[in-house]
Residue frames as qw, qx, qy, qz and C-alpha x, y, z in Angstrom:
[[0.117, 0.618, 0.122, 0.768, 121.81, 52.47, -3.33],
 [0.368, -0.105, -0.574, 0.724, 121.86, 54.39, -0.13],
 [0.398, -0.052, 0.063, -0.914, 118.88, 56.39, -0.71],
 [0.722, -0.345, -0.461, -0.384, 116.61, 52.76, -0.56],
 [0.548, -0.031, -0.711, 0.439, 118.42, 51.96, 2.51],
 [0.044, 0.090, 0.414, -0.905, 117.06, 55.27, 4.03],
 [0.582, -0.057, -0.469, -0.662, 113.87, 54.77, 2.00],
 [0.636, -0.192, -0.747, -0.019, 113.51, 51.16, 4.10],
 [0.425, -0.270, -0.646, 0.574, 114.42, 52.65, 7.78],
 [0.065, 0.109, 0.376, -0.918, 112.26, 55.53, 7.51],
 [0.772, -0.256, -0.430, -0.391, 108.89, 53.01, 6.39],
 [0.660, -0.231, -0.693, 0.173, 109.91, 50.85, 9.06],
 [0.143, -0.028, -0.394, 0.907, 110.15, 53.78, 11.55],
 [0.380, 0.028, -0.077, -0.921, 107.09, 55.22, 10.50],
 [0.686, -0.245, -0.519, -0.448, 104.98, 52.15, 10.65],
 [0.517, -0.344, -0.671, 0.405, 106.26, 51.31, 14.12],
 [0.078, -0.326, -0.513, 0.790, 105.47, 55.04, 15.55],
 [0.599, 0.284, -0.020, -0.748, 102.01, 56.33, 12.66],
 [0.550, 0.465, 0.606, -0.338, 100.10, 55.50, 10.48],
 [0.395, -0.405, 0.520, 0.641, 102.06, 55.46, 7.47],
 [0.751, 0.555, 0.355, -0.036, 101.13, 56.21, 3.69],
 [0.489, -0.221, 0.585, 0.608, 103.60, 55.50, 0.73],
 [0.592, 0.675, 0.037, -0.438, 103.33, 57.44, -2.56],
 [0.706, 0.117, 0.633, 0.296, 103.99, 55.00, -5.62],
 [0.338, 0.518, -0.426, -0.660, 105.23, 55.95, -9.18],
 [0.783, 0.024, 0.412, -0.466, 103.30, 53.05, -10.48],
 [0.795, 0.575, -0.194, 0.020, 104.65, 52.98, -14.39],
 [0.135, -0.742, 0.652, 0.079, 107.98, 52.64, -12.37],
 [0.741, 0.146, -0.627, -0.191, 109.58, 49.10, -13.78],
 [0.334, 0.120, -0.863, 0.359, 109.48, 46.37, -11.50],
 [0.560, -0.028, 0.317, -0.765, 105.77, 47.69, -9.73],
 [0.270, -0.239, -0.882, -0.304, 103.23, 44.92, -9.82],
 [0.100, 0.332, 0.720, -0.601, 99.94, 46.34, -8.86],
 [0.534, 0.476, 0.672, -0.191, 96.36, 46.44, -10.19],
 [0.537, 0.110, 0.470, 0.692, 96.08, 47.16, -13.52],
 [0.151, 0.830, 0.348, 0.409, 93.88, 50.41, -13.30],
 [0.343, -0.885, 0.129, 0.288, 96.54, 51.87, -11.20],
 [0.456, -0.302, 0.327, 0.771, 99.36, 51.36, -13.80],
 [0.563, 0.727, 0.344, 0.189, 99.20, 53.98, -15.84],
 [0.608, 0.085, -0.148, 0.775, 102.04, 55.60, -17.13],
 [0.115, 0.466, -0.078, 0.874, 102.86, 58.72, -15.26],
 [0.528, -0.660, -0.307, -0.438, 100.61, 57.82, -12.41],
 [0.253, 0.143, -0.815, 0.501, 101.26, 57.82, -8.73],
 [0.687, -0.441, -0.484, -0.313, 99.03, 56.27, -6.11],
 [0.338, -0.441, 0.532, -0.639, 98.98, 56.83, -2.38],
 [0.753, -0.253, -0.581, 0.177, 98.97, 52.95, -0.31],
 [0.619, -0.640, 0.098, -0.445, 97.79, 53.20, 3.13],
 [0.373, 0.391, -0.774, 0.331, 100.12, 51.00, 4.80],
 [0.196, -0.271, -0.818, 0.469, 98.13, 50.90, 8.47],
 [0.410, -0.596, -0.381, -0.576, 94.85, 52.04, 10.00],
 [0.263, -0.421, 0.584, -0.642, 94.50, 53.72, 13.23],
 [0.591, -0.038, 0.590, -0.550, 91.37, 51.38, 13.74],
 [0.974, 0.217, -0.025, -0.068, 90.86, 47.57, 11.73],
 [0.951, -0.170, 0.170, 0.192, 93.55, 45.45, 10.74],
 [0.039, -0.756, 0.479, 0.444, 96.99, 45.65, 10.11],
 [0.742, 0.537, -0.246, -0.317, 98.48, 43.98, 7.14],
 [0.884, -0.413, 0.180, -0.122, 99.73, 41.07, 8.09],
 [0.844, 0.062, 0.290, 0.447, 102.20, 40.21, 5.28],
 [0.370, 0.921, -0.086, 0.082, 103.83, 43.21, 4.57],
 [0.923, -0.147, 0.037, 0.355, 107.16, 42.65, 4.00],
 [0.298, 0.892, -0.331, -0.082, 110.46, 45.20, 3.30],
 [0.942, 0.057, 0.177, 0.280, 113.20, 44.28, 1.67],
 [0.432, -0.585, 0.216, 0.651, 116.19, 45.23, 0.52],
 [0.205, 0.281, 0.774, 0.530, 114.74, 45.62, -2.96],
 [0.208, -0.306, -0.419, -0.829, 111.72, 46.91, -1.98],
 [0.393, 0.001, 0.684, -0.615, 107.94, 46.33, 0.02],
 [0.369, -0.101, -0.683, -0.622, 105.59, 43.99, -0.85],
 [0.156, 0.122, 0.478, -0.856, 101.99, 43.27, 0.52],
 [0.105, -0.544, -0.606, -0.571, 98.23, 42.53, -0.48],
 [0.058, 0.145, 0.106, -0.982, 96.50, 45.16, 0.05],
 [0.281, 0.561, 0.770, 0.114, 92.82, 45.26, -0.53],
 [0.116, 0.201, -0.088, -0.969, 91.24, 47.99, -2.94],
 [0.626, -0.151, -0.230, -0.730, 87.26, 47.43, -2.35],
 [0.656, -0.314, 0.582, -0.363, 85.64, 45.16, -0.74],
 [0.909, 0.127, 0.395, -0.033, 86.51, 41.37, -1.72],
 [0.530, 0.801, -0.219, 0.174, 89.47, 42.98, -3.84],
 [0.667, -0.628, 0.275, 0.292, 92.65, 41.90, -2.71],
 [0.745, 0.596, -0.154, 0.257, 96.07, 42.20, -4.84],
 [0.666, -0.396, 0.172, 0.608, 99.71, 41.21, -3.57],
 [0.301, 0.935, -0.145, 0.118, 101.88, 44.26, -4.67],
 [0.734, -0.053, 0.136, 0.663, 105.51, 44.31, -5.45],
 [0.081, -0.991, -0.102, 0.034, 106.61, 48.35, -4.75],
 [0.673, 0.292, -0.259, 0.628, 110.74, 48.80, -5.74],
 [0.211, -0.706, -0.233, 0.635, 112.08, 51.71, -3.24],
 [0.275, 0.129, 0.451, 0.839, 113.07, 53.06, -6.73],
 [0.141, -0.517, -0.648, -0.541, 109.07, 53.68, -7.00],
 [0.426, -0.646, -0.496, 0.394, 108.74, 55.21, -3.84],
 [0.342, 0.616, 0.079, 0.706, 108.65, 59.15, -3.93],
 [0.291, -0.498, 0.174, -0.798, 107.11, 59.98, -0.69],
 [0.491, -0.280, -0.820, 0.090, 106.09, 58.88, 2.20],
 [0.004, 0.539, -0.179, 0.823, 104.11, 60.68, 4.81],
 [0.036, 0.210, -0.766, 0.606, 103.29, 60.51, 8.51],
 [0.113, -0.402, -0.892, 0.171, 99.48, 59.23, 8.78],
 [0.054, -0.737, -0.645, -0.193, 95.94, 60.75, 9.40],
 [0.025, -0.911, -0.262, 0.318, 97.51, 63.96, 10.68],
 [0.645, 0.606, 0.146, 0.441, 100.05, 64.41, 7.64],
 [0.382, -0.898, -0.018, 0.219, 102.11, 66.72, 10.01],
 [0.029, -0.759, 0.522, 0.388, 105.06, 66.01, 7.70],
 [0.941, 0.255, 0.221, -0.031, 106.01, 64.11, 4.78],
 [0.564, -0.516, 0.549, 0.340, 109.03, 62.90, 3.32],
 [0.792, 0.607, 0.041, -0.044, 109.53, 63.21, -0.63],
 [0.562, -0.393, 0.501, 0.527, 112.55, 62.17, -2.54],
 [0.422, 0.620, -0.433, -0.500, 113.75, 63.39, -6.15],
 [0.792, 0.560, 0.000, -0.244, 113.66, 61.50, -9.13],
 [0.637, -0.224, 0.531, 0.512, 117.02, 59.65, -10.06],
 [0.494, 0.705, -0.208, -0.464, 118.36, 61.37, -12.96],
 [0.952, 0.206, 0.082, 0.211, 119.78, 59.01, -15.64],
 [0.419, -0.609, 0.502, 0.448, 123.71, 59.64, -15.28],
 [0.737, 0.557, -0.338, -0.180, 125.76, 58.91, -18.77],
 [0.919, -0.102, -0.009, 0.382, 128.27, 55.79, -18.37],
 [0.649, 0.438, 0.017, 0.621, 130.94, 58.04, -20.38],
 [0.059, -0.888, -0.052, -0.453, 130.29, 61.07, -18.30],
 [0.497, 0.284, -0.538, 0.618, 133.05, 62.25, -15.76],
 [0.555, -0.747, -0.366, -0.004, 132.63, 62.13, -11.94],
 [0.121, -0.800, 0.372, -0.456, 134.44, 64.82, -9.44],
 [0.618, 0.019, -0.695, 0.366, 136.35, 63.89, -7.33],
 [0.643, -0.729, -0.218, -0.089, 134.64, 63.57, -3.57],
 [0.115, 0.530, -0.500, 0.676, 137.17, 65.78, -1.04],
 [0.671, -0.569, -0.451, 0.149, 136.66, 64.24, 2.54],
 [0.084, 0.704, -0.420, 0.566, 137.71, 67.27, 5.01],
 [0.481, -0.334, -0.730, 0.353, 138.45, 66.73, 8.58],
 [0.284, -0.757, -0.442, -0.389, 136.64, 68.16, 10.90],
 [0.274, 0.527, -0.394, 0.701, 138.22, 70.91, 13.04],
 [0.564, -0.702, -0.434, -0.024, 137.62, 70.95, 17.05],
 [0.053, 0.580, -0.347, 0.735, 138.78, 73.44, 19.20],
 [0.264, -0.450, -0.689, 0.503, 137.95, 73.72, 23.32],
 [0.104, -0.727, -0.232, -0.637, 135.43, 75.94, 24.39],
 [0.284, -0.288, -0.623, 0.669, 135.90, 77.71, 28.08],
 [0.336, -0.551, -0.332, -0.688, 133.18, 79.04, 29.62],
 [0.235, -0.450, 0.502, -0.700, 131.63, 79.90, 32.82],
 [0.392, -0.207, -0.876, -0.192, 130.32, 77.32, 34.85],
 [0.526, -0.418, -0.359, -0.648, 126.93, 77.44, 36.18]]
């Protein structure tokens, strides 16, 4: 799906220039994280980096998804498994100057008829103008 593909290169963007956090639909299938965070209808905010302590050493993306332990308390650790499906948001670190939310996949019918996609071409012209 081309929305995880943009879902993957703007986490991996964001963790290489903030201080990323990822919001999680948690009851989404295919999540695997603690069990007082699934609950259905919940989402959970995952820190991802920290301006100051460690980064996370094994976080991994995939084409599938991110996975990662993560620690929630002290001496709590729990590898998570995060589809992009479950991803809704993602936003830009401790000064939240902008975040990044996607909609909800709606559930399409199999039987249900698709438009046809027009491709125009795009028209160029010359512009003359003075030059400076």
């Amino acid at each position: 799906m081309a929305s995880n593909k943009l879902k993957r290169a703007m986490l991996d963007l964001l963790l290489r220039e903030s201080f990323p956090w990822v919001t999680v639909d948690t009851s989404h299938p295919g999540v695997d994280v603690p069990a007082n965070l699934r609950v259905h209808g919940s989402f959970t905010n995952f820190r991802l980096t920290f301006e100051q302590g460690p980064q996370i050493p094994d976080l991994n993306l995939t084409d599938e998804g991110w996975t990662a332990t993560l620690a929630f308390g002290p001496g709590n650790t729990y590898f998570v498994v995060i589809p992009w499906d479950a991803c809704v948001q993602f936003g830009d670190g401790p000064a939240d100057s902008y975040a990044i939310v996607w909609k909800r996949p709606e559930k399409v019918e199999e039987d249900a008829p698709v438009a046809p996609v027009t491709r125009l071409k795009p028209k160029f012209g010359v512009v003359k103008g003075d030059k400076a």
